[in-house]
PQR file of N, CA, C, O and H, with PARSE charges and radii, in Angstrom:
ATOM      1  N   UNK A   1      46.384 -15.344  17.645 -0.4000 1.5000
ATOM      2  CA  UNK A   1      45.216 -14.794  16.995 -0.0000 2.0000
ATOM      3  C   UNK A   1      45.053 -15.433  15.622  0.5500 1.7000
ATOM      4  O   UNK A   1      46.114 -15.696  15.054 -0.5500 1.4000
ATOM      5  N   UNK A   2      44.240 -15.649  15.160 -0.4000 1.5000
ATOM      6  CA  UNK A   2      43.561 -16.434  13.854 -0.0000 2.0000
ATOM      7  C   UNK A   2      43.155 -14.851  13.023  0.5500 1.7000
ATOM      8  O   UNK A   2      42.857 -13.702  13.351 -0.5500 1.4000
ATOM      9  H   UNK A   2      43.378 -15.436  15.621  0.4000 1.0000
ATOM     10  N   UNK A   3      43.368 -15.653  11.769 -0.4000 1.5000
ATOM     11  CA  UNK A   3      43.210 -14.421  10.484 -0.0000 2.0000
ATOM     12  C   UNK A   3      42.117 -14.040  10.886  0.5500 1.7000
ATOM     13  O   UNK A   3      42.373 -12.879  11.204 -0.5500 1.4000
ATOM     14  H   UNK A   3      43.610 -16.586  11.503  0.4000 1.0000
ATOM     15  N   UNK A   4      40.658 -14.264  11.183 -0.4000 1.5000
ATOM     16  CA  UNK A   4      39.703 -13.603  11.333 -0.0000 2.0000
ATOM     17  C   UNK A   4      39.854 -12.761  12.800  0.5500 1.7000
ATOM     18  O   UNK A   4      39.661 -11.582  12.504 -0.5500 1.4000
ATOM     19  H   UNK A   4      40.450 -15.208  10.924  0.4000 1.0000
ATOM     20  N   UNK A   5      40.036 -12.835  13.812 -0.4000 1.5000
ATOM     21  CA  UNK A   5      40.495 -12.322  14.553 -0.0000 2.0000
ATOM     22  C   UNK A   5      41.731 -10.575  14.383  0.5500 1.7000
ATOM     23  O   UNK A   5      41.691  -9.411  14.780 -0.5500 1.4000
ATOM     24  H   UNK A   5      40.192 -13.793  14.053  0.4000 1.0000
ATOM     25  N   UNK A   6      42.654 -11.450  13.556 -0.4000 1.5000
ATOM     26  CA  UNK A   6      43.737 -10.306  12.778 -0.0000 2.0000
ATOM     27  C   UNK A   6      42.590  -9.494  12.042  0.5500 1.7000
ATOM     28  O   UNK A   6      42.931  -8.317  12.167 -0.5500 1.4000
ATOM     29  H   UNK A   6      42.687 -12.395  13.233  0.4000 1.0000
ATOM     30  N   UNK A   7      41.397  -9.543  11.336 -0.4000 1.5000
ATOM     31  CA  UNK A   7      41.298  -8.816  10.355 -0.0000 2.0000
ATOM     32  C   UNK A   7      40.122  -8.289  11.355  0.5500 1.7000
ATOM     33  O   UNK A   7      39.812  -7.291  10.705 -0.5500 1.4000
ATOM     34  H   UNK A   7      41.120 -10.498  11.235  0.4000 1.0000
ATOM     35  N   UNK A   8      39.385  -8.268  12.311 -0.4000 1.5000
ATOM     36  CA  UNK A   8      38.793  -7.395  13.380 -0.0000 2.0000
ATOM     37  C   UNK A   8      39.792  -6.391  14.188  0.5500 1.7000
ATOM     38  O   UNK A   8      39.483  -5.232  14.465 -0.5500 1.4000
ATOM     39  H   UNK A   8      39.637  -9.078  12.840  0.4000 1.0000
ATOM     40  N   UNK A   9      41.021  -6.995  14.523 -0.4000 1.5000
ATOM     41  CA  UNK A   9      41.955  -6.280  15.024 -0.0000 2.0000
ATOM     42  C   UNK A   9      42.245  -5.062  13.869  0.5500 1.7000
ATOM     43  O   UNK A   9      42.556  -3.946  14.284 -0.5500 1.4000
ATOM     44  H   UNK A   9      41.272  -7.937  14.298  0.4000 1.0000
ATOM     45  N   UNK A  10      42.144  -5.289  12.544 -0.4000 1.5000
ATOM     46  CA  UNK A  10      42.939  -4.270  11.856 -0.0000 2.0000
ATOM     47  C   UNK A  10      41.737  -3.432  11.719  0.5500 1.7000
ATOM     48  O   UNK A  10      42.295  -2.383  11.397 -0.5500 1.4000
ATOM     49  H   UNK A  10      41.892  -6.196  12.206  0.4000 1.0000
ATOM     50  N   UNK A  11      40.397  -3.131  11.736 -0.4000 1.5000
ATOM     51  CA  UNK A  11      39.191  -2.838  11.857 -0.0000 2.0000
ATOM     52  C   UNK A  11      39.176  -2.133  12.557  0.5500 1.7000
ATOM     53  O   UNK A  11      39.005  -0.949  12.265 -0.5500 1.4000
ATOM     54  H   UNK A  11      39.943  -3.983  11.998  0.4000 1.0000
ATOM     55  N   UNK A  12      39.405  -2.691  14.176 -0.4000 1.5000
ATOM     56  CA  UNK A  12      39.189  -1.473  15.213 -0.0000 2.0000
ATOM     57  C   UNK A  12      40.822  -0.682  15.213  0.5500 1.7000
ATOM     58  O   UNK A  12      41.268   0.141  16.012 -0.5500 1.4000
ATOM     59  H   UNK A  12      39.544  -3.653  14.413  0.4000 1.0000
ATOM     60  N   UNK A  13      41.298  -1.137  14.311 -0.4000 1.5000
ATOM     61  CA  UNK A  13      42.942  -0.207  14.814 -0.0000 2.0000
ATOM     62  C   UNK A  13      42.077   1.483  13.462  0.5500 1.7000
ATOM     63  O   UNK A  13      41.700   2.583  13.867 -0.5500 1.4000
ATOM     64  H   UNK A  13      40.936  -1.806  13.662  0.4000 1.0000
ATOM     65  N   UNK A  14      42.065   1.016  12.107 -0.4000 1.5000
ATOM     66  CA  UNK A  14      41.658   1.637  11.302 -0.0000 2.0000
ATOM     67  C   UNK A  14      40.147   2.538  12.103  0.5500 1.7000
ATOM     68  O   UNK A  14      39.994   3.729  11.833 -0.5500 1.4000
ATOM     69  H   UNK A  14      42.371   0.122  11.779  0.4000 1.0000
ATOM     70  N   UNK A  15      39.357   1.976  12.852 -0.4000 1.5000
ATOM     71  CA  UNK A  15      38.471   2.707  13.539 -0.0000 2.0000
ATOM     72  C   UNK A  15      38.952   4.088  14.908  0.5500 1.7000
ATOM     73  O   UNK A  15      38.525   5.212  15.174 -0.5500 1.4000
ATOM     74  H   UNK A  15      39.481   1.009  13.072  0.4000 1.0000
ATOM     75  N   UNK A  16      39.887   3.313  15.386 -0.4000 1.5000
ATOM     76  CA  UNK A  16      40.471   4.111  16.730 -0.0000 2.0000
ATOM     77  C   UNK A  16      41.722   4.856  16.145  0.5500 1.7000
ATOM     78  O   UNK A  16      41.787   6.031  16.505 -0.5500 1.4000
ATOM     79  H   UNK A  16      40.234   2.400  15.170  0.4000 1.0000
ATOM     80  N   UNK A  17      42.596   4.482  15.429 -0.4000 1.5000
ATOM     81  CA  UNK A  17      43.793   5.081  14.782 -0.0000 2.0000
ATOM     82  C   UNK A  17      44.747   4.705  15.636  0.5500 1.7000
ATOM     83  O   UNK A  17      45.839   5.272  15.624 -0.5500 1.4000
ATOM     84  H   UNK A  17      42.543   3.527  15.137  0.4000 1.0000
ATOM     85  N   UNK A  18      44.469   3.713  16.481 -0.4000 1.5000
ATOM     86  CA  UNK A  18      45.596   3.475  17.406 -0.0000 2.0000
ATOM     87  C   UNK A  18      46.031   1.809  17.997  0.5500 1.7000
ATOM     88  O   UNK A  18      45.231   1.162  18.673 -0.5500 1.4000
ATOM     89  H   UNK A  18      43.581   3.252  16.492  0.4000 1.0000
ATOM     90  N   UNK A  19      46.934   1.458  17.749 -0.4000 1.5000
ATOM     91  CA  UNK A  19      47.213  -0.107  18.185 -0.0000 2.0000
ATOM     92  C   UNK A  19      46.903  -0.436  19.714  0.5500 1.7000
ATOM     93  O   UNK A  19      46.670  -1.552  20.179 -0.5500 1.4000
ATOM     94  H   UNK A  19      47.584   1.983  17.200  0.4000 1.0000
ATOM     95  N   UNK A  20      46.967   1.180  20.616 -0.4000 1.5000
ATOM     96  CA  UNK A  20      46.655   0.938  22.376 -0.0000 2.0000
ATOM     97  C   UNK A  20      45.555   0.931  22.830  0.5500 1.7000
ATOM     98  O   UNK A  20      45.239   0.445  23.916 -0.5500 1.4000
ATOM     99  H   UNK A  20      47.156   2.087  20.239  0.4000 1.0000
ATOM    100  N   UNK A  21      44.414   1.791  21.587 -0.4000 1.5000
ATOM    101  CA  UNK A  21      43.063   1.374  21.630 -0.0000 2.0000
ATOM    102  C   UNK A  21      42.243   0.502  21.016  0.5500 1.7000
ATOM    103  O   UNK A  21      41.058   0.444  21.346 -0.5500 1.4000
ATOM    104  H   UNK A  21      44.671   2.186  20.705  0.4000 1.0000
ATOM    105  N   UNK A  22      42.618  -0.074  20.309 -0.4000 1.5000
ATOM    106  CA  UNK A  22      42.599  -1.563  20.088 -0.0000 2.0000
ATOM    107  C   UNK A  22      42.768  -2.571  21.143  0.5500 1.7000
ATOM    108  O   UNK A  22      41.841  -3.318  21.457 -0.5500 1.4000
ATOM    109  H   UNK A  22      43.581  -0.027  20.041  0.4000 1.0000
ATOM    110  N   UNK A  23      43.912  -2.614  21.694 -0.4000 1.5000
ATOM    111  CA  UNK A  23      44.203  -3.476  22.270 -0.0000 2.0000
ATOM    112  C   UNK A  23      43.582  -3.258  23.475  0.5500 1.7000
ATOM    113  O   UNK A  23      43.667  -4.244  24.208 -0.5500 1.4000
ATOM    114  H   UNK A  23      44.665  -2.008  21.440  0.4000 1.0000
ATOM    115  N   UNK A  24      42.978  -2.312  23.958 -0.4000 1.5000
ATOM    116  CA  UNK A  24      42.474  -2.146  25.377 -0.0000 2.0000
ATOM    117  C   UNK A  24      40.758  -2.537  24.823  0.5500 1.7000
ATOM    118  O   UNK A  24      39.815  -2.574  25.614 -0.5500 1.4000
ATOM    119  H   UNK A  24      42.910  -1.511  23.363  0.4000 1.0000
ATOM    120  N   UNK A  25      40.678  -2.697  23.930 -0.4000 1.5000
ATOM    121  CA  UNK A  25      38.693  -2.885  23.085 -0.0000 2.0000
ATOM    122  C   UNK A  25      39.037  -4.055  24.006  0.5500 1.7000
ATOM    123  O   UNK A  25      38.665  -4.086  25.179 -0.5500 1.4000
ATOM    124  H   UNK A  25      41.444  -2.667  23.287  0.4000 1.0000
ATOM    125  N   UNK A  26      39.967  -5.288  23.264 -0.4000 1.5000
ATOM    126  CA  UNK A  26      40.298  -6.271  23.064 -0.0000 2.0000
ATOM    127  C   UNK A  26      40.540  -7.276  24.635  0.5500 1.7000
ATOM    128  O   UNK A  26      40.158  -8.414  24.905 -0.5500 1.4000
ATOM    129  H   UNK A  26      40.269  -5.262  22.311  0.4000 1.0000
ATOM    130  N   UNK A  27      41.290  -6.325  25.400 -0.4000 1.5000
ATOM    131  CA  UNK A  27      41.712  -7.277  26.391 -0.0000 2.0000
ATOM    132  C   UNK A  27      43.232  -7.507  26.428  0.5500 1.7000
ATOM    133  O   UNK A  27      43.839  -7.698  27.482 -0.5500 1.4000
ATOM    134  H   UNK A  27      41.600  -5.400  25.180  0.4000 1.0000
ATOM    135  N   UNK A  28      43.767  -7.480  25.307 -0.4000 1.5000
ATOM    136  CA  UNK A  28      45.418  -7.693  25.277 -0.0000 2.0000
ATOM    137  C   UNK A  28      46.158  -6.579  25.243  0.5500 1.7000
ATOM    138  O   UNK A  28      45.783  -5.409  25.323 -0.5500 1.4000
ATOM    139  H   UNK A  28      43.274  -7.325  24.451  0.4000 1.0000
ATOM    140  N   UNK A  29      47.683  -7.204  25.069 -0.4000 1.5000
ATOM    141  CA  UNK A  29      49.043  -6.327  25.146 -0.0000 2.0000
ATOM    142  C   UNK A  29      48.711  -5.441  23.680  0.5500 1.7000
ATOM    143  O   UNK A  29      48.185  -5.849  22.645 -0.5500 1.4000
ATOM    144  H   UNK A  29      47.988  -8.154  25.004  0.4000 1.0000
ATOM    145  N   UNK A  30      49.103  -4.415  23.940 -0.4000 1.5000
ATOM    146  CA  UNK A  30      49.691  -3.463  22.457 -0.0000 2.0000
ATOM    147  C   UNK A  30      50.371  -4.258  21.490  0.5500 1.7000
ATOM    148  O   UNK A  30      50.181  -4.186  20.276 -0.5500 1.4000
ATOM    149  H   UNK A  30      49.531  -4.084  24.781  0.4000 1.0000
ATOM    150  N   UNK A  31      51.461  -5.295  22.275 -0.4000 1.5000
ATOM    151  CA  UNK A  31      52.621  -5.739  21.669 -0.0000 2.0000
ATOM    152  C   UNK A  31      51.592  -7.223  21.048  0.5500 1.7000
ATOM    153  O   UNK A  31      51.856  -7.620  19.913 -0.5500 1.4000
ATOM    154  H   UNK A  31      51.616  -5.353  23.261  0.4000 1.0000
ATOM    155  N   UNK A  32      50.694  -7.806  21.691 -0.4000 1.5000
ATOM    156  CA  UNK A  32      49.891  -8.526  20.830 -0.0000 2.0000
ATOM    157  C   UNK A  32      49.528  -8.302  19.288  0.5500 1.7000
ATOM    158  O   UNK A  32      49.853  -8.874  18.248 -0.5500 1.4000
ATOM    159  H   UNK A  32      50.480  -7.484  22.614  0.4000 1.0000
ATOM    160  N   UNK A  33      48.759  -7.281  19.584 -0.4000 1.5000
ATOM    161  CA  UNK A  33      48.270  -6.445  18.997 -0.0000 2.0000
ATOM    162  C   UNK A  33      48.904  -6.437  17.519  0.5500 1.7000
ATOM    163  O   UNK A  33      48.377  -6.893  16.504 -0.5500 1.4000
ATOM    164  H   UNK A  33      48.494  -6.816  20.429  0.4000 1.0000
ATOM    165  N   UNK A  34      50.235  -5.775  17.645 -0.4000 1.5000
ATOM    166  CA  UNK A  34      51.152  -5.410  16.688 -0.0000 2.0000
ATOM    167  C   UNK A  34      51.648  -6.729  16.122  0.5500 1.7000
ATOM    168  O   UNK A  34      51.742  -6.742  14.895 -0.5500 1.4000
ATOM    169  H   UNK A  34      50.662  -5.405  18.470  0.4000 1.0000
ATOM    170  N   UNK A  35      51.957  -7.747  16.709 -0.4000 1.5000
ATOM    171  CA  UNK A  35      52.070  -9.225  16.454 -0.0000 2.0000
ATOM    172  C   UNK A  35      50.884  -9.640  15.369  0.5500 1.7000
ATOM    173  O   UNK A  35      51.095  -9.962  14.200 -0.5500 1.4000
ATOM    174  H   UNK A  35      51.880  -7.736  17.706  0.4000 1.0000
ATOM    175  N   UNK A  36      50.009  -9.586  15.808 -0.4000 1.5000
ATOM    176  CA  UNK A  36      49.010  -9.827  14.942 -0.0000 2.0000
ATOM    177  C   UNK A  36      48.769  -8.861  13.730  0.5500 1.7000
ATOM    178  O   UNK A  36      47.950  -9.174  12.866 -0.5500 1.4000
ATOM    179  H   UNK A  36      49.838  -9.324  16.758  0.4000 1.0000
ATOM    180  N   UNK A  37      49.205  -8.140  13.688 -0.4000 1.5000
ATOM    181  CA  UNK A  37      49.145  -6.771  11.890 -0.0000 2.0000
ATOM    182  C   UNK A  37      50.313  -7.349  11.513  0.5500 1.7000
ATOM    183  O   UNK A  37      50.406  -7.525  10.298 -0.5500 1.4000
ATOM    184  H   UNK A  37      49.871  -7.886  14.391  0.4000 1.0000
ATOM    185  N   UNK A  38      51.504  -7.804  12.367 -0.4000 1.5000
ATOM    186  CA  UNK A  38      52.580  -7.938  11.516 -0.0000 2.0000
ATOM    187  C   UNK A  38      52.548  -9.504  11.204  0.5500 1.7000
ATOM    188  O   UNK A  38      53.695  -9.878  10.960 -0.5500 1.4000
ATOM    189  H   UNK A  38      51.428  -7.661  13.354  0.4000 1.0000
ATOM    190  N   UNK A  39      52.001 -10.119  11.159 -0.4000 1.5000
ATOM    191  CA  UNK A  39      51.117 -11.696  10.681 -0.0000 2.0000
ATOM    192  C   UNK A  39      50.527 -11.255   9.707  0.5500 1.7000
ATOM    193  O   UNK A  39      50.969 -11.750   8.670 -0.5500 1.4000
ATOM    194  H   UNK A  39      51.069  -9.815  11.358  0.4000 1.0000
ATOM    195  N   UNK A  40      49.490 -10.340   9.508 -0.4000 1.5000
ATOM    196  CA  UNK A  40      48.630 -10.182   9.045 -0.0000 2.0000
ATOM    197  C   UNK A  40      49.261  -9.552   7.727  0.5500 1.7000
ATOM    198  O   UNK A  40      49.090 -10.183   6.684 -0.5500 1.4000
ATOM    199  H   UNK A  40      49.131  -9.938  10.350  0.4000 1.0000
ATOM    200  N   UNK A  41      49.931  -8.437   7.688 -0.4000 1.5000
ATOM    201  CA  UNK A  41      50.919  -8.348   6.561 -0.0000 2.0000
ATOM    202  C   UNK A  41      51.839  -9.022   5.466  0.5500 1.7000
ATOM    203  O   UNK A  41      52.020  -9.065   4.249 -0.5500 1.4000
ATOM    204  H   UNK A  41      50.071  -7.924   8.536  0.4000 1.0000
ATOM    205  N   UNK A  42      52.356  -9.574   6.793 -0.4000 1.5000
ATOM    206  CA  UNK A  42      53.110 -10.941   6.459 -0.0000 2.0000
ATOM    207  C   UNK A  42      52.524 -12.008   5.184  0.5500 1.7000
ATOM    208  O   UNK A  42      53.196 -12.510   4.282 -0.5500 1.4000
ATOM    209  H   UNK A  42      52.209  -9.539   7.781  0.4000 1.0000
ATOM    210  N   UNK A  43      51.283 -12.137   5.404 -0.4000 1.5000
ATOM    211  CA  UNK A  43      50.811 -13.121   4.945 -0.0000 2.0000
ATOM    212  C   UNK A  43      49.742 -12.583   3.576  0.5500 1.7000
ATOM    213  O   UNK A  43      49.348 -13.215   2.596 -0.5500 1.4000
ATOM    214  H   UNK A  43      50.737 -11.729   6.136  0.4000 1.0000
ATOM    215  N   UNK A  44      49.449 -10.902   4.080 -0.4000 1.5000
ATOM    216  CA  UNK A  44      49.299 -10.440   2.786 -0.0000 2.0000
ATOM    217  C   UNK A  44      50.025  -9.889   1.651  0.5500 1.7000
ATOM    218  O   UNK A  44      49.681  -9.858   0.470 -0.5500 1.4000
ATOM    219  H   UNK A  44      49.769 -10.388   4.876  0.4000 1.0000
ATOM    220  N   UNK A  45      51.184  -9.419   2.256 -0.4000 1.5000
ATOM    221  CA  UNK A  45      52.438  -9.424   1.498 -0.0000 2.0000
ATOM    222  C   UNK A  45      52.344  -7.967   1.633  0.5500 1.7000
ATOM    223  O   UNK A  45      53.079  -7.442   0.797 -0.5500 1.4000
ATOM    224  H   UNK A  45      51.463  -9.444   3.216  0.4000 1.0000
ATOM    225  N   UNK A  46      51.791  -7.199   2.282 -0.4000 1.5000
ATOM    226  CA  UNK A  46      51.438  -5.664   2.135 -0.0000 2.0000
ATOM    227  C   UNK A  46      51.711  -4.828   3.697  0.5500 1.7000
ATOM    228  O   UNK A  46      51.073  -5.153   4.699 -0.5500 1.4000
ATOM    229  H   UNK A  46      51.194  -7.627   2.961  0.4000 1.0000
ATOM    230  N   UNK A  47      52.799  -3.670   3.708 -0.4000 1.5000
ATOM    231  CA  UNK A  47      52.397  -3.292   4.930 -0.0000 2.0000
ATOM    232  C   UNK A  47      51.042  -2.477   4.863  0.5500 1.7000
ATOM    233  O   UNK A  47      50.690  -2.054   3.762 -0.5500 1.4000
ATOM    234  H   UNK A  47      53.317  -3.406   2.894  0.4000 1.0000
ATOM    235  N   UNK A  48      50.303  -2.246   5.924 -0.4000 1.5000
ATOM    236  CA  UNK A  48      48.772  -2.127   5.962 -0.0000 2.0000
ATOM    237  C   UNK A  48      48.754  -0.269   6.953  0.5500 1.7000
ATOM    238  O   UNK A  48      47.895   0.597   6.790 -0.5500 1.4000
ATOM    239  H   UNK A  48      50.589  -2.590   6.818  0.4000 1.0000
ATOM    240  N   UNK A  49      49.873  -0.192   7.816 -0.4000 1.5000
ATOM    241  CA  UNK A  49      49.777   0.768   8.293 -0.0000 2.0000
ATOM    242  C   UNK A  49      51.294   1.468   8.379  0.5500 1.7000
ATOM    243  O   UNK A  49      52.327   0.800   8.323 -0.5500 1.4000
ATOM    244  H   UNK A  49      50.571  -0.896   7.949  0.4000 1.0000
ATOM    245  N   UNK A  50      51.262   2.858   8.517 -0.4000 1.5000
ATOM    246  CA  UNK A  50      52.614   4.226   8.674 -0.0000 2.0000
ATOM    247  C   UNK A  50      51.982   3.918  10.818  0.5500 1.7000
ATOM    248  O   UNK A  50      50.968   4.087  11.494 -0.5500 1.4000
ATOM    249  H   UNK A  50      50.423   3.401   8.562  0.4000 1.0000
ATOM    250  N   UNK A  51      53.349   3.429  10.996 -0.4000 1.5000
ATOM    251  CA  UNK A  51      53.128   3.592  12.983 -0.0000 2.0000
ATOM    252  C   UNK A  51      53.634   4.969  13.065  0.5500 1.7000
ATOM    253  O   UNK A  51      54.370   5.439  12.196 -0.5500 1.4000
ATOM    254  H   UNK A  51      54.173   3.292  10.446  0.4000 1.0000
ATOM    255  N   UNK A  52      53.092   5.875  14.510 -0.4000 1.5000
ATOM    256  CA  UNK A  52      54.050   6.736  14.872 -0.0000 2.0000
ATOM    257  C   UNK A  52      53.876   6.548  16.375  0.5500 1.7000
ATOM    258  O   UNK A  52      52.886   5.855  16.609 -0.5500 1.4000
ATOM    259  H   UNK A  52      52.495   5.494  15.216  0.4000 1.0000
ATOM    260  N   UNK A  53      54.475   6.915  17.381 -0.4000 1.5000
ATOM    261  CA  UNK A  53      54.068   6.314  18.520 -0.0000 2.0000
ATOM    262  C   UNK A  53      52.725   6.937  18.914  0.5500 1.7000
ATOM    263  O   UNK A  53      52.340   6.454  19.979 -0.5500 1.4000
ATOM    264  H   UNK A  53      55.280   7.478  17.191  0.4000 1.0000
ATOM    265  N   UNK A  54      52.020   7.701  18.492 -0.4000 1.5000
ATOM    266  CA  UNK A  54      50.734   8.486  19.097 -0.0000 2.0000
ATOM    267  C   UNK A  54      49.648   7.910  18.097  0.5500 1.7000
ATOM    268  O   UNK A  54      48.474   7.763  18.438 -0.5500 1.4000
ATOM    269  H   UNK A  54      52.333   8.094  17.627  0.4000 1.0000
ATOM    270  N   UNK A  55      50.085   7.622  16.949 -0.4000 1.5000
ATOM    271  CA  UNK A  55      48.804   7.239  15.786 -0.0000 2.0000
ATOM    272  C   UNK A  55      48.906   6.139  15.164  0.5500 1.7000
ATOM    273  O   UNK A  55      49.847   5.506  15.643 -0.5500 1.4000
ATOM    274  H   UNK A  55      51.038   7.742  16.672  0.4000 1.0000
ATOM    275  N   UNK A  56      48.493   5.684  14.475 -0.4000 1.5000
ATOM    276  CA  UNK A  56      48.346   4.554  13.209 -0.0000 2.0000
ATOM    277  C   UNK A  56      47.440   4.973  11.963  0.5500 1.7000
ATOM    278  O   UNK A  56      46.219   5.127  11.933 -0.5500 1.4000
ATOM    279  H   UNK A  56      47.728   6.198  14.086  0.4000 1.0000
ATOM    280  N   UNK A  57      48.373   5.111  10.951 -0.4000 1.5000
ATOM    281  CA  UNK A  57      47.277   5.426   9.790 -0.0000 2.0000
ATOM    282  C   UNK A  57      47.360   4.777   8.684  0.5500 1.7000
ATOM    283  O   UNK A  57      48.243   3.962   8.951 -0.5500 1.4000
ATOM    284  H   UNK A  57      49.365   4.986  10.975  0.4000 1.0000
ATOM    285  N   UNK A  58      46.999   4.554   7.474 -0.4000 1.5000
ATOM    286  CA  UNK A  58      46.671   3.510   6.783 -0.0000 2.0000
ATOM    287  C   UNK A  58      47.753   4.265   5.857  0.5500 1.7000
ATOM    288  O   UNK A  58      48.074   5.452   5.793 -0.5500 1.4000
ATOM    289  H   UNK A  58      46.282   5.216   7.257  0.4000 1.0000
ATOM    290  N   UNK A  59      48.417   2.531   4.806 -0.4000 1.5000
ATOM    291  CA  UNK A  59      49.226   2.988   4.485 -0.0000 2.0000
ATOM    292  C   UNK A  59      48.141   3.116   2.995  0.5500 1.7000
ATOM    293  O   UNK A  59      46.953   2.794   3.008 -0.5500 1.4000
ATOM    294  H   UNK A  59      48.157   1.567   4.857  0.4000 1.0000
ATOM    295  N   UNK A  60      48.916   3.682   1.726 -0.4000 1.5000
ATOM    296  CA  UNK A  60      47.979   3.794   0.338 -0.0000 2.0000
ATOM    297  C   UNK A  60      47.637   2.474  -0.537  0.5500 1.7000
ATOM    298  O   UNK A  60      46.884   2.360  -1.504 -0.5500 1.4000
ATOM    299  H   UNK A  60      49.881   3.944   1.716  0.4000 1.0000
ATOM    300  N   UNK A  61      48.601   1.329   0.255 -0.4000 1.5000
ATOM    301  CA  UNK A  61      47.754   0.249  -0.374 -0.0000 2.0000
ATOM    302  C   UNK A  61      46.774  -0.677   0.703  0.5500 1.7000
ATOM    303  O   UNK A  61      46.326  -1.818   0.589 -0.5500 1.4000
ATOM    304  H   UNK A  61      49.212   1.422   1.040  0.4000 1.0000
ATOM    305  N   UNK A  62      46.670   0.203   1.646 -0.4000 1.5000
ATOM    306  CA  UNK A  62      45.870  -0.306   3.134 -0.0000 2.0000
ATOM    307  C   UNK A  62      44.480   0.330   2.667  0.5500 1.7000
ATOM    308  O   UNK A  62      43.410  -0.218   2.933 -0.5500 1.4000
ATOM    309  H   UNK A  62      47.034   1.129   1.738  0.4000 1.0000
ATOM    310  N   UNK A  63      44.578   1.582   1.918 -0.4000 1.5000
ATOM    311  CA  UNK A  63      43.427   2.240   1.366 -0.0000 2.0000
ATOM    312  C   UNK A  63      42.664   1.907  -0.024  0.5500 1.7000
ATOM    313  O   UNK A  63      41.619   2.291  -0.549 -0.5500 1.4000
ATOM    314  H   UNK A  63      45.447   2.026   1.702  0.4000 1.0000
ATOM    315  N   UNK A  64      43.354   1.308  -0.249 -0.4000 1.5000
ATOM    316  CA  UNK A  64      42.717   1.123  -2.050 -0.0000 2.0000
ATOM    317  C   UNK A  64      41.969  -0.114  -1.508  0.5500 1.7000
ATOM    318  O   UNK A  64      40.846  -0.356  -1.950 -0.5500 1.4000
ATOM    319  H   UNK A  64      44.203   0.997   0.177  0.4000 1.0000
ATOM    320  N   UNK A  65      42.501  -0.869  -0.624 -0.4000 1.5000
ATOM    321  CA  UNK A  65      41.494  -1.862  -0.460 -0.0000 2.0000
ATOM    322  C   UNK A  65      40.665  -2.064   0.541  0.5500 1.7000
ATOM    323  O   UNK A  65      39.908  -3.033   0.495 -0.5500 1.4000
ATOM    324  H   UNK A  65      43.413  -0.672  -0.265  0.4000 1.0000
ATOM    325  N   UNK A  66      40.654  -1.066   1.780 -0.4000 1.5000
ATOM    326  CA  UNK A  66      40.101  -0.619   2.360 -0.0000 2.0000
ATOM    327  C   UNK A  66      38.549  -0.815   2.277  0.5500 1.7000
ATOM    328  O   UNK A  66      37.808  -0.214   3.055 -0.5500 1.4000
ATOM    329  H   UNK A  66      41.270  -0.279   1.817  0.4000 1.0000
TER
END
């Protein structure tokens, strides 16, 4: 997945609250999915979301820039 790609993915995760509904918008694995936020972090230097296995919610510096 390409950064623009990653940053639609983090869009519909922040829209659905969930990495499995995302990934089912999408067409791919969950585990894609999560590959691509954890790139996407990676490279912003920020984790972006709190996982729990039922939700995804934004973490407080996922929100300030939100």
């Amino acid at each position: 997945m390409d950064h623009l790609e990653a940053l639609r993915t983090f869009c519909t995760i922040v829209e659905t609250k969930s990495f499995t509904h995302a990934a089912n918008r999408f067409g791919v694995s969950t585990s894609a999915v999560s590959r691509a936020i954890g790139l996407l972090e990676a490279r912003l230097g920020v984790r972006l979301f709190q996982r729990t296995t039922r939700h995804a919610t934004l973490t407080e510096a996922a929100e300030q820039d939100a």
